[in-house]
C-alpha positions as CSV (number, residue, x, y, z in Angstrom):
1,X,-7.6,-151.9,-205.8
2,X,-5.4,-149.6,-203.9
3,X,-2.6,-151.1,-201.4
4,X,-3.8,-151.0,-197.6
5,X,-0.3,-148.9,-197.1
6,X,-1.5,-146.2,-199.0
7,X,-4.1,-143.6,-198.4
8,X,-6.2,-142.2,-200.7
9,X,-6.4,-138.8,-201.7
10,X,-9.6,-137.8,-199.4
11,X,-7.8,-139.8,-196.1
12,X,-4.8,-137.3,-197.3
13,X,-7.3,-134.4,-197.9
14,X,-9.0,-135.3,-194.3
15,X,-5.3,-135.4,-192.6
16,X,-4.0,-132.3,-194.2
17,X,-7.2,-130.7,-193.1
18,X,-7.0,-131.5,-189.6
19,X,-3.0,-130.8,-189.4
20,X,-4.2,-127.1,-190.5
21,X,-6.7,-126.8,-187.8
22,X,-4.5,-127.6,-185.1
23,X,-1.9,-125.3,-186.5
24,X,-4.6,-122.7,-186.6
25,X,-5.2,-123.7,-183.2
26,X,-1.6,-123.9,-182.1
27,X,-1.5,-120.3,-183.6
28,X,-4.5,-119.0,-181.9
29,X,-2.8,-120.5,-178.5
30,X,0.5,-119.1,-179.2
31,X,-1.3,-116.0,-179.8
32,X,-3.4,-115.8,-176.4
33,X,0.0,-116.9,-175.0
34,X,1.9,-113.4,-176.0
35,X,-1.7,-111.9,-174.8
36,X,-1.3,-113.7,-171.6
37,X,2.4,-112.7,-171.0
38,X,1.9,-109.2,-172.0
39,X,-1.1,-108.8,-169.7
40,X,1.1,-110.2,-167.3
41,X,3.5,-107.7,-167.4
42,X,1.1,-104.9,-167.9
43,X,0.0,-106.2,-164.6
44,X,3.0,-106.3,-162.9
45,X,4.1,-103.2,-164.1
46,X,0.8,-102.2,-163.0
47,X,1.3,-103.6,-159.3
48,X,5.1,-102.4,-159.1
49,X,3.6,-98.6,-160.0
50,X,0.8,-99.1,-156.9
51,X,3.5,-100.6,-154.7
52,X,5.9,-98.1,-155.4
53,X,3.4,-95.5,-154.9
54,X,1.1,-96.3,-151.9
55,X,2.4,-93.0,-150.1
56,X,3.6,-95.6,-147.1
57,X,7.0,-97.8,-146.3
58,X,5.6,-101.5,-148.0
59,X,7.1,-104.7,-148.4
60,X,6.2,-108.4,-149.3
61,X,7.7,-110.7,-146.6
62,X,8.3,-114.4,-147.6
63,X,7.2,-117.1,-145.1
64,X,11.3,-117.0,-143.5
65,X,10.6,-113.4,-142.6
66,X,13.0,-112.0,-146.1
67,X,11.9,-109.5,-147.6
68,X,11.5,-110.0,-151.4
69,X,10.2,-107.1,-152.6
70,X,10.4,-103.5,-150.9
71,X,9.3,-100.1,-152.1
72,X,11.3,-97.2,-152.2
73,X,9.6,-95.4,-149.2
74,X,10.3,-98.6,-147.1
75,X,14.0,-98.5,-148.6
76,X,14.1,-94.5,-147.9
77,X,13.4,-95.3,-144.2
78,X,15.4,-98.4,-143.9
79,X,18.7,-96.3,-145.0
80,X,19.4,-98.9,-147.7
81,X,18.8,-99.0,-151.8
82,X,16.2,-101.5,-152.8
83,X,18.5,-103.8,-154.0
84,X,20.6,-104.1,-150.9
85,X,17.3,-105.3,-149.1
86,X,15.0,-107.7,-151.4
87,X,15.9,-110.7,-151.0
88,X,18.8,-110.4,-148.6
89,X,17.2,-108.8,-145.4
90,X,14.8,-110.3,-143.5
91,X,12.3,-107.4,-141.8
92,X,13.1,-108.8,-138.2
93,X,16.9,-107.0,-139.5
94,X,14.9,-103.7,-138.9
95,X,13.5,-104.2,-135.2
96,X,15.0,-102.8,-132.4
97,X,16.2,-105.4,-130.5
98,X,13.7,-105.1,-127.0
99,X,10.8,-105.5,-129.5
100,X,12.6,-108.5,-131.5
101,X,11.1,-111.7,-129.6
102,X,8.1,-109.9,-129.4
103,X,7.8,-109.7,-133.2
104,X,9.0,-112.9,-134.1
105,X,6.2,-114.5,-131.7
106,X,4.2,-112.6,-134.0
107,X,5.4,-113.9,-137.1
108,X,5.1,-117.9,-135.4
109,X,1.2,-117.0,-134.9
110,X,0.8,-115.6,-137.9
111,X,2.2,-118.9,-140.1
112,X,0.5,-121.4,-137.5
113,X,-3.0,-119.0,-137.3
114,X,-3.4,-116.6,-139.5
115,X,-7.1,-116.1,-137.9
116,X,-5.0,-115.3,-134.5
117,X,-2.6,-112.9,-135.2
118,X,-2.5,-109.3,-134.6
119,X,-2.6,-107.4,-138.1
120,X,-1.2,-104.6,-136.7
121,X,2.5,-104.5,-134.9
122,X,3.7,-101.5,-132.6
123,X,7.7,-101.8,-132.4
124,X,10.8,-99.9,-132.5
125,X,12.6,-99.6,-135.6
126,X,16.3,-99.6,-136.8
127,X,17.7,-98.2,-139.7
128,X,20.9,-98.7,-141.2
129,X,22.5,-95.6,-139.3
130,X,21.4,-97.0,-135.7
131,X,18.3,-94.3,-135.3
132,X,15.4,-95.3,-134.3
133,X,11.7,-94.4,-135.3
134,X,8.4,-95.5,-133.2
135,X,6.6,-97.8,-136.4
136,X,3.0,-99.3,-136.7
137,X,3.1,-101.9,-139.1
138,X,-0.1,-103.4,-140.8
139,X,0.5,-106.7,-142.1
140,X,-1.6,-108.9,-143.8
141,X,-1.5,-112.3,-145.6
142,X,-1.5,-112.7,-149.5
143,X,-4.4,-115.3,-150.0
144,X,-3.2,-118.6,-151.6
145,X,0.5,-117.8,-150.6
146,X,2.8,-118.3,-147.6
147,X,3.5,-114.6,-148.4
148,X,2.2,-111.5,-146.3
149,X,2.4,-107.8,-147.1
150,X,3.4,-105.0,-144.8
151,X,2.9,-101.3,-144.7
152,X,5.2,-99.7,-142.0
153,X,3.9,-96.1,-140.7
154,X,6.2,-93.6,-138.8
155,X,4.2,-92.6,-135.8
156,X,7.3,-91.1,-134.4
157,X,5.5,-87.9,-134.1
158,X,2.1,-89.3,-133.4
159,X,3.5,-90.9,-130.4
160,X,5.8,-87.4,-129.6
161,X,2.6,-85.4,-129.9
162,X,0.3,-88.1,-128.1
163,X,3.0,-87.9,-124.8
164,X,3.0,-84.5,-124.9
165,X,-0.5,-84.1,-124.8
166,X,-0.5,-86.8,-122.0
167,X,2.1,-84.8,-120.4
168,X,0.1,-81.3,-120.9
169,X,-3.3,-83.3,-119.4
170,X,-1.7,-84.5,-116.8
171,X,-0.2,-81.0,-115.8
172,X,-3.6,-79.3,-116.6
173,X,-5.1,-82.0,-113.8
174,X,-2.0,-81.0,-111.4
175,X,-3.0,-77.5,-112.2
176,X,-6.7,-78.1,-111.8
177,X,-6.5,-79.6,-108.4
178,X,-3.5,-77.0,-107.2
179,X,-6.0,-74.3,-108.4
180,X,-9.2,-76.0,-106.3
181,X,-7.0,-76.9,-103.5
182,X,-6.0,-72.8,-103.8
183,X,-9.5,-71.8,-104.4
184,X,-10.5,-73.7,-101.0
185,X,-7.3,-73.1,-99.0
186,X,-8.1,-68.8,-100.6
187,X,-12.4,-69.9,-99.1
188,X,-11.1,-70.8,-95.7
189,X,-8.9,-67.9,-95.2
190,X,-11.6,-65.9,-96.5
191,X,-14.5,-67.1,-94.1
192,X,-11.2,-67.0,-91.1
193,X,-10.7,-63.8,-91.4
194,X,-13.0,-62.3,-88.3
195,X,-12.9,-58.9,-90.3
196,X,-15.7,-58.5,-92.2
197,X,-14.9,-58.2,-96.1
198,X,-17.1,-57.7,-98.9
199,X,-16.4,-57.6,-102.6
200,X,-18.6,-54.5,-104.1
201,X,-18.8,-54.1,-107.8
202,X,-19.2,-50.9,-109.6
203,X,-23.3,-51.3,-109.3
204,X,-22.9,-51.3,-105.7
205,X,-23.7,-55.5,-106.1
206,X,-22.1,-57.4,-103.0
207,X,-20.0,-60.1,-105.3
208,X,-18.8,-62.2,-102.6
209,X,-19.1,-62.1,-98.6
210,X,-17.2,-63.6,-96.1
211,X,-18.8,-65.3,-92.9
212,X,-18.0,-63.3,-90.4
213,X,-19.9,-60.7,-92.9
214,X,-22.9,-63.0,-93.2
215,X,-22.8,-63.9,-89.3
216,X,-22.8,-59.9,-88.3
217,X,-26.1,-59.9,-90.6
218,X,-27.5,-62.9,-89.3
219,X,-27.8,-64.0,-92.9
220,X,-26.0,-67.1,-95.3
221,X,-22.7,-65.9,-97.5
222,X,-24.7,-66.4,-100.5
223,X,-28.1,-64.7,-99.3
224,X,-25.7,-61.6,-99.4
225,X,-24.5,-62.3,-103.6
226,X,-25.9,-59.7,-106.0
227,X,-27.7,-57.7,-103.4
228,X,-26.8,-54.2,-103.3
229,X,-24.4,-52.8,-100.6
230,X,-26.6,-50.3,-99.1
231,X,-29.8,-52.1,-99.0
232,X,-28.4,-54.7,-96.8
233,X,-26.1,-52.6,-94.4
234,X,-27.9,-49.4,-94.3
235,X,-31.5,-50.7,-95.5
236,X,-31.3,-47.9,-98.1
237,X,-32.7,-47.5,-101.6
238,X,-29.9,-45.4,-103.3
239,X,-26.1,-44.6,-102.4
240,X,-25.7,-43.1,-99.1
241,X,-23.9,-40.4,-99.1
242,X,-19.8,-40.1,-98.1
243,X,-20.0,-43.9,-98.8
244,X,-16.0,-45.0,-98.9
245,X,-17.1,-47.6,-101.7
246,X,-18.1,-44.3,-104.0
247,X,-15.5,-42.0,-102.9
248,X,-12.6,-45.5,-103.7
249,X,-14.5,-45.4,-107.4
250,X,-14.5,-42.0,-107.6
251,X,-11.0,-40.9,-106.5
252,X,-9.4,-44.6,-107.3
253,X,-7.8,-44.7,-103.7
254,X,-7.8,-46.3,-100.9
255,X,-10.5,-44.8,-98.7
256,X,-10.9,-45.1,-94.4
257,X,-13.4,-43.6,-92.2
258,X,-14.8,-44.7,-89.0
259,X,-18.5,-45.3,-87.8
260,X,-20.9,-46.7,-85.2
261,X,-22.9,-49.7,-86.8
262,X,-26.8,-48.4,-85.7
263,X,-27.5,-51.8,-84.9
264,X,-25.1,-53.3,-83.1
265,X,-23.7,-49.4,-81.8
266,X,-20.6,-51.1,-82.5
267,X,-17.7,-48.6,-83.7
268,X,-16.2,-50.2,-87.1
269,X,-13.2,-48.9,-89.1
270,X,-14.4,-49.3,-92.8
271,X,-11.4,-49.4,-95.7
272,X,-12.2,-49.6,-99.5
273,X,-9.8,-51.2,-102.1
274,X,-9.8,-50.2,-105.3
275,X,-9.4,-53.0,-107.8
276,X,-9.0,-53.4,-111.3
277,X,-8.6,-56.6,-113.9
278,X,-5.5,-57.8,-115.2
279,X,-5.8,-55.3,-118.0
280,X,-6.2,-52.0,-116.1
281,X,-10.4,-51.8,-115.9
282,X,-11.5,-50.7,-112.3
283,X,-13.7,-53.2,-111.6
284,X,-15.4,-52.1,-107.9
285,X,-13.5,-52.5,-104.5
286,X,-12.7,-54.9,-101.5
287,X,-14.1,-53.7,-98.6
288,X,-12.7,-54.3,-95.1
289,X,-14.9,-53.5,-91.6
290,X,-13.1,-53.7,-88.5
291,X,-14.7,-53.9,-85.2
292,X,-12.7,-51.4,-83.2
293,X,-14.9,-50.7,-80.4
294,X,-12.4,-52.3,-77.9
295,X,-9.3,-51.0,-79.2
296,X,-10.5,-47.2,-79.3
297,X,-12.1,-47.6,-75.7
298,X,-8.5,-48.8,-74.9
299,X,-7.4,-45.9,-76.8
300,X,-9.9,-43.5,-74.9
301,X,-9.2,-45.0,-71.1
302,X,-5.3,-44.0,-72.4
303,X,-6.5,-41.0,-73.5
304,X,-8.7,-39.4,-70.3
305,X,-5.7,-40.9,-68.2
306,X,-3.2,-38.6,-70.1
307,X,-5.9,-35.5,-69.8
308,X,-6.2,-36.3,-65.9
309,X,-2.3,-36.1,-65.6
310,X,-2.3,-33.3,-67.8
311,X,-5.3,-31.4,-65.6
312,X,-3.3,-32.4,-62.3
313,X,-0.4,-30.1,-64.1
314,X,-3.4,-27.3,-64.4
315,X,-5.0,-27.6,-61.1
316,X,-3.2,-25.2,-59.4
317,X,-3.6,-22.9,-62.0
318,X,-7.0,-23.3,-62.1
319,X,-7.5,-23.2,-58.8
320,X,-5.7,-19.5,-58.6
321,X,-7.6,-18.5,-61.8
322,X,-10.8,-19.2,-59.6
323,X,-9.7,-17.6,-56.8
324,X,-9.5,-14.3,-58.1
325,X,-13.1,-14.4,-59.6
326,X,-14.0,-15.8,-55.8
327,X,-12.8,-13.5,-53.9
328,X,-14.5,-10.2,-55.6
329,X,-17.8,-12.5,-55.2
330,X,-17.2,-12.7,-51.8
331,X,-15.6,-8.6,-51.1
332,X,-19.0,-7.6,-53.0
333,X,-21.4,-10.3,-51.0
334,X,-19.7,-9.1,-47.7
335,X,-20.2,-5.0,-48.6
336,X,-24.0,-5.7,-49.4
337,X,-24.3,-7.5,-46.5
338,X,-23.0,-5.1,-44.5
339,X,-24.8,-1.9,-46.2
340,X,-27.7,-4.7,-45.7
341,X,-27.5,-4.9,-41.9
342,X,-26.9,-1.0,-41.5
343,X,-30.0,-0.3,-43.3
344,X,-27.9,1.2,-46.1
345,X,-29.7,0.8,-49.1
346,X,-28.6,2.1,-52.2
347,X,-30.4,0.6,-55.5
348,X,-27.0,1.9,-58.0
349,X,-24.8,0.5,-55.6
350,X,-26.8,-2.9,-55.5
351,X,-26.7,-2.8,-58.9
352,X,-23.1,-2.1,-59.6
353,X,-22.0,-5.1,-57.2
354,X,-24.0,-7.3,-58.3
355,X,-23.0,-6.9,-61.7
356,X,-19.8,-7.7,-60.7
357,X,-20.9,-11.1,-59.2
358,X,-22.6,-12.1,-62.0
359,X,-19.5,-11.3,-64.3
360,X,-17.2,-13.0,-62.3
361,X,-19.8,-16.1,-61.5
362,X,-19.9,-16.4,-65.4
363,X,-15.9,-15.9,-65.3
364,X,-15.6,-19.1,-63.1
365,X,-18.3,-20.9,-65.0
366,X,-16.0,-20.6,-68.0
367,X,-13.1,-22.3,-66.6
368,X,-15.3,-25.0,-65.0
369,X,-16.4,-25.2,-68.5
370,X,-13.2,-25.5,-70.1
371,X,-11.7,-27.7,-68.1
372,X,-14.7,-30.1,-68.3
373,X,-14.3,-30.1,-72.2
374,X,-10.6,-31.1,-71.8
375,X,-11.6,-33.9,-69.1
376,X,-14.7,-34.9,-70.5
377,X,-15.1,-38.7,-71.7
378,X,-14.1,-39.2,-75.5
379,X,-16.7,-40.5,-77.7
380,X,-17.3,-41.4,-81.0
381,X,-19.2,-38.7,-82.2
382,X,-17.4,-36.0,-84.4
383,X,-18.4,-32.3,-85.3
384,X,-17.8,-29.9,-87.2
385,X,-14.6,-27.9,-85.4
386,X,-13.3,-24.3,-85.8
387,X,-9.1,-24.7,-85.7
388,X,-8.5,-21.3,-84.5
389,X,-11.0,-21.0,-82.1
390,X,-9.9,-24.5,-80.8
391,X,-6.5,-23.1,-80.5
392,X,-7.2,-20.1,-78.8
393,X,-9.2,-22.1,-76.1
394,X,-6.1,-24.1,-75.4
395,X,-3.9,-21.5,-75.4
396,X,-6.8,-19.6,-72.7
397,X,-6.5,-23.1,-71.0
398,X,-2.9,-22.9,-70.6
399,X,-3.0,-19.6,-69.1
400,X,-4.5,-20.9,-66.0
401,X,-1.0,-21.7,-64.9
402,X,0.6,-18.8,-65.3
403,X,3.2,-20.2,-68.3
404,X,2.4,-17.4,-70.8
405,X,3.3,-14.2,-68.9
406,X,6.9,-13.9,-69.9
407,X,5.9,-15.7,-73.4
408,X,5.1,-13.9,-76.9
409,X,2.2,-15.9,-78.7
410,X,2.5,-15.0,-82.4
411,X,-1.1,-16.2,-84.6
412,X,-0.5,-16.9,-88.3
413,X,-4.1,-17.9,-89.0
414,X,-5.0,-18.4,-92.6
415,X,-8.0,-15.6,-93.4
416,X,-10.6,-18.1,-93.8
417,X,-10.3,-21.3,-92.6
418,X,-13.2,-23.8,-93.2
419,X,-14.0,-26.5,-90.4
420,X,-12.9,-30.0,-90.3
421,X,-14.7,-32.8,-89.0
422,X,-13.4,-34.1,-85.9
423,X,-13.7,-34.8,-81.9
424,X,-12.6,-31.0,-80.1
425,X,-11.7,-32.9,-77.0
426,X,-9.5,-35.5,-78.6
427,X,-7.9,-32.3,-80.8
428,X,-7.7,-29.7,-78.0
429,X,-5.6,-32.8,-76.6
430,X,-2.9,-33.1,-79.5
431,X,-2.8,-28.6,-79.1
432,X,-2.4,-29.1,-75.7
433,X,0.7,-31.6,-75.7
434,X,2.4,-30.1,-78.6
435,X,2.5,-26.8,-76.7
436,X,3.0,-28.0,-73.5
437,X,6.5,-29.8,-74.9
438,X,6.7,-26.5,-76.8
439,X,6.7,-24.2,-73.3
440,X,8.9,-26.7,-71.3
441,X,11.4,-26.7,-74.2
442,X,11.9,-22.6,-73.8
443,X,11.4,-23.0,-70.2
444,X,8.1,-20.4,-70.3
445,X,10.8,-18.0,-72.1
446,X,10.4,-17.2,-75.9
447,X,8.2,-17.0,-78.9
448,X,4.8,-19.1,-79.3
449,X,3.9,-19.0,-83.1
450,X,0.8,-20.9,-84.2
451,X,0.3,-21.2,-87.9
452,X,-2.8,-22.0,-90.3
453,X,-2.8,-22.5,-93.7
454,X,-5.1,-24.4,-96.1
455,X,-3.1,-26.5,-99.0
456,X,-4.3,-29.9,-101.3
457,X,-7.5,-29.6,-99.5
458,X,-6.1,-30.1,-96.3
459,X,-5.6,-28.2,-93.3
460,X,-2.0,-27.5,-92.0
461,X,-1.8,-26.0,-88.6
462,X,2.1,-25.6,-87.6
463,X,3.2,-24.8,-83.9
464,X,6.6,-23.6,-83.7
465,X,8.9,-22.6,-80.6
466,X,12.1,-20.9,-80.1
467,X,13.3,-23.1,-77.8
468,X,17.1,-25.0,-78.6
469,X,15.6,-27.6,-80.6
470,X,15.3,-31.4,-80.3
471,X,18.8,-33.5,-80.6
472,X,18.8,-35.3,-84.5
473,X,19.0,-38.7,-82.9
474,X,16.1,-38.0,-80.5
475,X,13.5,-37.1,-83.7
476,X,12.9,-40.6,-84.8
477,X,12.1,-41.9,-81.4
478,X,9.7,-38.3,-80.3
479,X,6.5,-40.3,-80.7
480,X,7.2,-43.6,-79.4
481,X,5.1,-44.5,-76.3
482,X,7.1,-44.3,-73.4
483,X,9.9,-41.8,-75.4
484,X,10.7,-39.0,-73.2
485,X,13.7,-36.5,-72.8
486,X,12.4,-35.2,-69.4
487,X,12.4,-38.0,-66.9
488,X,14.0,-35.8,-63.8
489,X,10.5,-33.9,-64.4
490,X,7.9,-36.2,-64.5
491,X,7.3,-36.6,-68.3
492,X,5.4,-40.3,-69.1
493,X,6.4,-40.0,-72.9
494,X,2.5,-40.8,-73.7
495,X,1.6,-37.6,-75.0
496,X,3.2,-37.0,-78.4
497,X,2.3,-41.4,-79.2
498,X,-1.2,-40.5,-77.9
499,X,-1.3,-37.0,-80.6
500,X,0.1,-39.4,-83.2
501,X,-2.6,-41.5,-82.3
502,X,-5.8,-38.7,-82.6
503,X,-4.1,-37.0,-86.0
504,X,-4.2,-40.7,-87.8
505,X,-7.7,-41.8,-86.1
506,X,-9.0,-38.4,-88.5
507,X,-7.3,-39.3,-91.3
508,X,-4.8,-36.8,-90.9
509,X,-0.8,-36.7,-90.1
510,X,2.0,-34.8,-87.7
511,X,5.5,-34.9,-88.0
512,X,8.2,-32.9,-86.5
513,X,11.6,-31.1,-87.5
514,X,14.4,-29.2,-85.9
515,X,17.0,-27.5,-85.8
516,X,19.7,-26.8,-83.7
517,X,19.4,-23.6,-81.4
518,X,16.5,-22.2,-83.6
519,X,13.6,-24.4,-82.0
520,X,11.2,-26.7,-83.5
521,X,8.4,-27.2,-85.5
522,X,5.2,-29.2,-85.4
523,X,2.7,-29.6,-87.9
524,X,-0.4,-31.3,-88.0
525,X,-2.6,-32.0,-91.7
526,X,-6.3,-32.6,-91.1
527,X,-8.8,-33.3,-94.0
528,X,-11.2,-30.5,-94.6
């Protein structure tokens, strides 16, 4: 019987058994252990990799704000290596210091409640070097763990870009309002303006009208936008023609004529503006209307007063220059009277003096008929005029006063002269000063010398004496109202302003030089 100390062979066998199956097991353990701890470092070399290369500044913050672990980006921005920061800075080291309470608040609410917190921080950070960078940090906590992870972005830029854009929208609204308050302040001046104006694009459309426009046609501004020109102010269907809008086109120049509105009979001064877009392209033109019915009957009252002084110069001219004709009416009424009474009738001799009545009856009617057309009241009406016969009537007009008998008239007239389009009365006026100054400047004593000639579609008609000339500092003032050199003789100084006057009214110009002891010259452009 075996002793109760010893085992038997099968306990042994049993023991032995077991011992190798936890050995085994112990094995297999030991095994999954090396399994375990190379997994684990396959996955933290795995995480290092990610958190090395997430592309953004990232750290793991501990629950006292250190940072233990920081990625090369974050230590790139910091200014630091990686191993001057994990473990030994804490992140608040990196926040600007108006931001610092701010963040650590934020930190307290995140360890208290988590639920509460912001994730995402806006502050200003600090590197090493003292710059500072505008940073949006997202920061989140690691489940299980007092720990959180934080990515830091630079939105430096961003924020650069974002204030600049604030910057450029609020300008654009300060331009916005500067251009409506210009756009309204530009409407009002527009629709103040008592001159009519009207925008006229190449199409002869009416773009844009101002009130005073619309009020002349009884109509609303914008009744008047993209209605042709000439329907509306001369209830046309095509162009009519001389319009200053298609001459402006045509010619690209300012254009300015003068006409009586038919149904208002008002006179207006119509100008049209050329112009073009900010790249050259003419585009139509600006039309201005002036009502100048007031100013040219001003004008006109100016002008018949001048004509009445100058006919008081001509009366007794005129009245010696009827005379004459008078008193053969009256020798040959008296000698038919006479043969009459004495029974004395001879049918030749009848013949033969009444002839001569009628001849000199037609001779006065002339001179009544001249001076008339010198006299008679302006209007605005204008014809077709011939220069040289216009000057030869005022040099005939002149002659009533006897000036010309110890004068020698010299005509340069250009062969063939075509007409220009003006008033003769307002014309034979401008003749009639320029030659009057010319004769009182030679003192009735000299040479006369009128001069046509035809050049840029103009007509120049130059009237030059031989008189001593006009002083140098007296040419700038010669047709200023008022401006006379001959004040002991009864000059007004209104009749080279008033010829200034006529010439520019048809589009024309005179202007004056001299010299010294071999007279003067005036000439006078008219358009054709």
């Amino acid at each position: 019987m075996a002793s109760p100390d010893r085992k038997t062979k099968a306990e042994l066998i049993e023991e032995f058994t077991a011992l190798r199956r936890r050995l085994a097991d112990l094995e297999v353990k030991e095994n999954e252990c090396v399994l375990a701890k190379e997994a684990l470092s396959d996955s933290q070399r795995l995480y290092r990799t990610i958190f090395e290369n997430t592309g953004t500044a990232t750290v793991i913050i501990e629950e006292d704000t250190t940072l233990s672990m920081v990625n090369t980006e974050f230590a790139r921005l910091a200014g630091y290596a990686q191993s001057e920061i994990e473990g030994t800075k804490s992140w608040m080291d990196f926040v600007q210091g108006a931001d610092l309470e701010r963040m650590r608040e934020y930190h307290r609410l995140r360890r208290s409640r988590p639920e509460a917190a912001p994730k995402n921080y806006e502050f200003m950070f600090i590197d090493r070097y003292g710059a500072t960078r505008d940073i949006l940090a997202t920061v989140a906590v690691i489940p299980g763990t007092q720990k959180s992870v934080a990515s830091f972005l630079d939105i430096t830029e961003r924020k650069r870009a974002a204030g600049e854009r604030e910057r450029l929208i609020t300008q654009l609204k300060e331009m916005l309002a500067s251009v409506s308050r210009s756009k309204k302040e530009w409407q009002d001046t527009f629709d103040s303006i008592t001159d009519l104006i009207y925008i006229v694009d190449r199409k002869y459309n009416i773009i844009k009208a101002n009130k005073a426009c619309a009020d002349h046609l009884g109509l609303d501004p914008q009744d008047l936008i993209d209605k042709k020109c000439y329907v509306i102010f001369h209830g046309e269907r095509v162009p009519v023609a001389g319009c200053p809008h298609t001459t402006a086109l045509r010619e690209q120049r300012v254009v300015t004529e003068e006409g009586v509105d038919p149904e208002s009979n008002r006179l207006f001064r119509m100008t049209a503006f050329p112009y073009c877009s900010p790249d050259g392209q003419l585009l139509g033109t600006i039309v201005v209307k002036r009502d100048i019915t007031e100013k040219r009957e001003q004008e006109m009252r100016l002008i018949i007063t001048e004509r009445l002084a100058s006919l008081g110069e001509l009366a007794s001219g005129i009245a010696h220059e009827i005379n004459n004709p008078l008193a053969s009416i009256g020798g040959c009424a008296e000698g038919l009277l006479m043969r009459l009474r004495k029974g004395q009738y001879d049918p030749a001799l009848f013949e033969k003096y009444l002839k001569i009545i009628e001849e000199e009856v037609q001779r006065c009617k002339q001179i009544t008929t001249t001076m008339l057309s010198f006299v008679r009241q302006p209007t605005y009406d204008k014809k077709a005029i011939s220069l040289h016969e216009l000057l030869d009537r005022t040099i005939e007009l002149i002659g009533f006063q006897s000036r010309l008998k110890e004068m020698r008239i010299v005509r340069d007239f250009a062969p063939e002269m075509p007409s220009v389009i003006g008033s003769e009365g307002e014309l034979r006026q401008v003749f009639m000063a320029v030659i009057t100054n010319a004769l009182d400047a030679m003192r009735n004593k000299g040479t006369l010398t009128l001069s046509t000639r035809i050049e840029d579609r103009k007509a120049i008609v130059s009237i030059g004496d031989s008189g001593p000339g006009v002083a140098r500092e007296h040419l700038s003032n010669i047709f200023e109202p008022f401006f006379t050199t001959k004040v002991t003789s009864g000059g007004t100084g209104l009749g080279l302003s008033i010829a200034k006057k006529i010439i520019e009214a048809h589009n024309g110009d005179i202007s004056v030089t001299s010299k010294k002891n071999e007279g003067t010259v005036f000439t006078i452009l008219l358009p054709l």
